[in-house]
C-alpha positions in Angstrom: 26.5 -35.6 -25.7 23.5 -36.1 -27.8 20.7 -37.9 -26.7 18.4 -40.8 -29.2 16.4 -43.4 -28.3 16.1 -47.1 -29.6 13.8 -49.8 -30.4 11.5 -48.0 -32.7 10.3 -50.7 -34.9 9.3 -53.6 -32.4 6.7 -53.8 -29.8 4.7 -51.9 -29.5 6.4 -49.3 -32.1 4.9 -51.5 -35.0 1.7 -49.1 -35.7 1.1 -46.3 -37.6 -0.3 -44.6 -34.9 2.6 -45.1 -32.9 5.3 -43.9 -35.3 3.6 -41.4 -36.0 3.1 -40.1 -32.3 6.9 -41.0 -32.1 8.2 -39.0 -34.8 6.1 -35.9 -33.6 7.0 -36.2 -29.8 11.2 -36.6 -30.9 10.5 -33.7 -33.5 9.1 -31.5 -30.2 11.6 -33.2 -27.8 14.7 -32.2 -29.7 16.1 -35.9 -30.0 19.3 -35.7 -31.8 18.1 -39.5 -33.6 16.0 -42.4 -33.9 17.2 -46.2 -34.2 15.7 -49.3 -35.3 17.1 -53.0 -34.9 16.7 -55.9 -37.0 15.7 -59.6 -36.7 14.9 -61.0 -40.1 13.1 -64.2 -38.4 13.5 -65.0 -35.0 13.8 -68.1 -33.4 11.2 -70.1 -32.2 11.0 -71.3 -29.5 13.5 -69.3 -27.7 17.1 -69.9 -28.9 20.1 -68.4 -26.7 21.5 -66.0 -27.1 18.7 -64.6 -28.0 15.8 -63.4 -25.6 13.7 -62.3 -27.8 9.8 -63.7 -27.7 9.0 -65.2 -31.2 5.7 -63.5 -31.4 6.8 -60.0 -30.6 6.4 -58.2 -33.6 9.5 -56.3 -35.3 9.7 -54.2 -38.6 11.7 -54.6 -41.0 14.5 -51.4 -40.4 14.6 -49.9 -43.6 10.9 -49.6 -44.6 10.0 -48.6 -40.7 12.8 -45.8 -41.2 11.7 -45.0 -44.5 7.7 -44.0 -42.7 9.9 -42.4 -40.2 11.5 -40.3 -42.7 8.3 -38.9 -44.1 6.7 -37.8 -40.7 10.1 -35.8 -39.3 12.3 -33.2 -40.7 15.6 -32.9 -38.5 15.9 -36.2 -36.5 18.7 -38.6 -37.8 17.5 -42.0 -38.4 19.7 -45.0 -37.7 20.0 -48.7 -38.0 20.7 -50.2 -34.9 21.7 -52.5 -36.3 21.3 -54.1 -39.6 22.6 -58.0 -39.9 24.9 -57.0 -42.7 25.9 -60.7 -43.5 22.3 -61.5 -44.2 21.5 -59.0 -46.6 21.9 -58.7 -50.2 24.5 -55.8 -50.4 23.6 -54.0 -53.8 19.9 -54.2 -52.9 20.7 -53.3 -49.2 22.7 -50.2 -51.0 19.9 -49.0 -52.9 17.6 -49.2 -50.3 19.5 -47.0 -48.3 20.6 -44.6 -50.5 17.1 -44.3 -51.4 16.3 -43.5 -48.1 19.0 -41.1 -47.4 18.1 -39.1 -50.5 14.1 -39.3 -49.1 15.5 -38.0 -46.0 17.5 -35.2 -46.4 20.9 -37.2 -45.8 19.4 -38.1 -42.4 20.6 -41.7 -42.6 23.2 -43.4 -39.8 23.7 -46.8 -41.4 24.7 -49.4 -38.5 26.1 -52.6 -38.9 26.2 -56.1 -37.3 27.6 -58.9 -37.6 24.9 -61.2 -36.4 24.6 -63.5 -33.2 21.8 -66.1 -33.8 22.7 -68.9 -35.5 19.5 -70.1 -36.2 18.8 -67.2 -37.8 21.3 -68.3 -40.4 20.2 -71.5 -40.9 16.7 -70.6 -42.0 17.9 -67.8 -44.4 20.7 -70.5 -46.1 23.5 -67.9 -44.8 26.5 -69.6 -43.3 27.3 -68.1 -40.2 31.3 -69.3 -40.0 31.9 -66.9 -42.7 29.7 -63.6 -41.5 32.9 -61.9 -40.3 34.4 -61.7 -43.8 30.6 -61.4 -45.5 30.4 -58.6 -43.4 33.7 -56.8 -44.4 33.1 -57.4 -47.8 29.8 -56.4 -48.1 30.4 -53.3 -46.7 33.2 -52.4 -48.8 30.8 -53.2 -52.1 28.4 -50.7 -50.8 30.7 -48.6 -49.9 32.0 -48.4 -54.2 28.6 -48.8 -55.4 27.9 -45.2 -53.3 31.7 -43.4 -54.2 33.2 -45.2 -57.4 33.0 -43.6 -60.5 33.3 -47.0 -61.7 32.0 -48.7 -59.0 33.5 -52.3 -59.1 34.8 -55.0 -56.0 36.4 -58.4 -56.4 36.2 -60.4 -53.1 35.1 -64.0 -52.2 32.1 -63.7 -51.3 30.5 -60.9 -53.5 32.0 -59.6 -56.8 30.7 -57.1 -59.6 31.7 -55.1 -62.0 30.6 -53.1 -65.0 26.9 -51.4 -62.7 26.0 -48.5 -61.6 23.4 -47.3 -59.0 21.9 -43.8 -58.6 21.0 -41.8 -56.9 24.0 -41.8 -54.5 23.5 -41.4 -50.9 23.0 -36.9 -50.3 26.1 -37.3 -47.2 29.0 -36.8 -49.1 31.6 -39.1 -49.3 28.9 -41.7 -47.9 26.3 -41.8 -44.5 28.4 -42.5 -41.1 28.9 -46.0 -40.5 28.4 -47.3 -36.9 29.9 -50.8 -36.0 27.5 -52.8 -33.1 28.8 -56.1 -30.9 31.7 -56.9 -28.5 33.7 -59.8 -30.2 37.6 -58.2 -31.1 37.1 -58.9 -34.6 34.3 -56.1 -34.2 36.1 -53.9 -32.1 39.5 -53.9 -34.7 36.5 -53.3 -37.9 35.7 -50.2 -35.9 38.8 -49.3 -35.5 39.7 -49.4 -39.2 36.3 -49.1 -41.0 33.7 -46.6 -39.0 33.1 -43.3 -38.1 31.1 -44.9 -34.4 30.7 -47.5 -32.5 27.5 -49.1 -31.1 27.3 -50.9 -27.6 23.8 -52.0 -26.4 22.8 -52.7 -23.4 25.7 -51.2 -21.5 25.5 -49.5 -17.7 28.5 -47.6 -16.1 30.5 -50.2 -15.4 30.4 -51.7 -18.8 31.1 -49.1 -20.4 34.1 -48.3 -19.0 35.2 -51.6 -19.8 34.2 -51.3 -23.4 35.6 -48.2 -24.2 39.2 -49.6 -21.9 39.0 -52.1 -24.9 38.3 -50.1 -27.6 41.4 -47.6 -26.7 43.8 -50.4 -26.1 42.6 -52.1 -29.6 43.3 -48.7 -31.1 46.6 -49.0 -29.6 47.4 -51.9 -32.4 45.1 -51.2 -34.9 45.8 -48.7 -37.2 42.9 -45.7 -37.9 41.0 -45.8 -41.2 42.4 -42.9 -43.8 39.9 -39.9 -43.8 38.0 -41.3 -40.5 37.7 -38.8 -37.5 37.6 -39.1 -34.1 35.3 -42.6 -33.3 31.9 -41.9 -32.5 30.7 -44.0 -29.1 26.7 -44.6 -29.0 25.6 -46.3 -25.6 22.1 -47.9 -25.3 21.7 -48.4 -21.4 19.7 -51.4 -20.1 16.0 -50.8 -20.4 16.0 -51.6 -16.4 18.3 -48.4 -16.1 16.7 -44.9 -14.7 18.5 -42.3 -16.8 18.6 -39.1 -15.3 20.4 -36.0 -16.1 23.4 -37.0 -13.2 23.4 -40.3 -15.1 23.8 -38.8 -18.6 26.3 -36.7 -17.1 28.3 -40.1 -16.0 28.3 -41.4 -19.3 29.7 -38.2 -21.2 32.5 -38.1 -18.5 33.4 -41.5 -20.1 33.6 -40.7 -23.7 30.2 -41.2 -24.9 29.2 -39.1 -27.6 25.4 -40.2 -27.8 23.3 -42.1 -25.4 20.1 -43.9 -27.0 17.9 -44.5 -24.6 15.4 -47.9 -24.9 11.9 -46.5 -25.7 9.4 -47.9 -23.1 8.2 -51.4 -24.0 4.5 -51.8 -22.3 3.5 -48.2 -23.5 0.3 -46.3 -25.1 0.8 -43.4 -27.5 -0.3 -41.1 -24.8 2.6 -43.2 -22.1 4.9 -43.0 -25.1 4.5 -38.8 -25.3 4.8 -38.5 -21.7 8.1 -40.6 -21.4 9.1 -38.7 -23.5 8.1 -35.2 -22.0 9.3 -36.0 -18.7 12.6 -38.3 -18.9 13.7 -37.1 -22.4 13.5 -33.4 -23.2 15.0 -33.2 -19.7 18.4 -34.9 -21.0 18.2 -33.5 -24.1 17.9 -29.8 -22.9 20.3 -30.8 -19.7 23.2 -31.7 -22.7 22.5 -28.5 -25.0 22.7 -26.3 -21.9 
């Protein structure tokens, strides 16, 4: 099991001097990734689902990953997640592919469908349709990236006639990682990624997840040319995970576990977190 950590463009994580003492510490630490999130706008005040203070600062993922990209050399860098339905896809492709090329073909490119409705509302998306927006966005990046002729007829998004280089350096195209619970996400998994994202998961949810996701897989047939499905687990921030914890997860089916980075944290805090819970997983799983 390989071992990441999360949330590294919010918070705290939002500083030069911070990403920088990040990429440095998972360089020396021997992290097999880092992952950013996205919130375009957040809600304010408060608007369930989501918990997330209005004021708290977040990066945007791409540019954040980009800076990340220029201060490591082996880490993989993933979104975790990007809000696919809000995005422009053909910009959102070049942006990438730009990145991945940057990076060495270090990019894990994961997708969400989106939970906040408000969010929607203040970037004119209709949130009804994000399911489909989401399918078909993906699949336009996707031929933008492989096609010769890259072209894609759908109702939401349609071209034809384009082309955008460079291509993405991970040949056919980066992995694609679907994030959320609903079982429209769980039968897109099935059928469109190479992994699957749960956040916020201990033990016990877990188990119950990946229950679903093998009994989905039951009905839903596998995507031509995908492998095995890729789990990534982010345990609660409130979780202690230690190398009998890790342990527990692997036994499960969990092929990488990204731990939360630290919220109240100095770049010196940051460095020994990861020092002392960290490198101990990370060496504990390549043992």
């Amino acid at each position: 099991m390989r071992i990441g950590v999360c949330s590294a463009n919010s918070g705290p994580y939002t500083t030069p001097d911070m990403l920088v003492r990040l990429a440095e510490a998972a360089e020396k630490t021997g992290v097999d990734s880092i992952w950013v999130s996205e919130h375009l706008v957040v809600s304010d005040p408060k608007a369930p689902p989501s918990n997330m203070d209005p004021r708290d600062p977040i990066l945007d993922p791409v540019t954040a990953l980009a800076f990340l990209a220029g201060r490591t050399e082996s880490v993989l860098l993933g979104t975790g997640v990007v809000v696919l339905a809000l995005r422009n896809p053909l910009i959102l492709a070049k942006e990438l592919a730009t990145l991945d090329v940057l990076s060495g073909g270090r990019l894990v490119f994961g997708v969400g469908v989106g939970y906040v409705e408000r969010e929607f509302e203040a970037l004119e998306a209709s949130f009804g349709d994000r399911g489909v927006r989401t399918e078909e966005y993906l699949a336009a990046i996707l031929a933008i990236w492989t096609q010769p002729r890259p072209a894609f007829q759908g109702s939401t998004v349609s071209f034809s006639g384009v082309q955008a280089f460079p291509h993405p350096v991970r040949r056919p195209h980066p992995p694609i990682v679907m994030g959320g619970y609903a079982p429209p996400v769980m039968r897109r998994a099935i059928r469109r990624a190479d992994g699957w994202f749960g956040w916020g998961l201990d033990l016990d949810a877990t188990a119950r997840r990946l229950e679903i996701l093998r009994e989905t897989a039951s009905r839903v047939p596998r995507g031509e040319g995908l492998g095995p499905l890729e789990i990534t687990i982010a345990p609660p921030a409130d979780v202690d995970v230690d190398v009998e914890t890790a342990a527990r997860y692997a036994a499960l089916g969990v092929d990488r576990l990204n731990l939360q980075l630290p919220w109240e944290a100095t770049p010196d805090d940051l460095e020994a977190y990861l020092d002392d819970v960290v490198h101990p997983l990370v060496e504990a799983q390549t043992t």
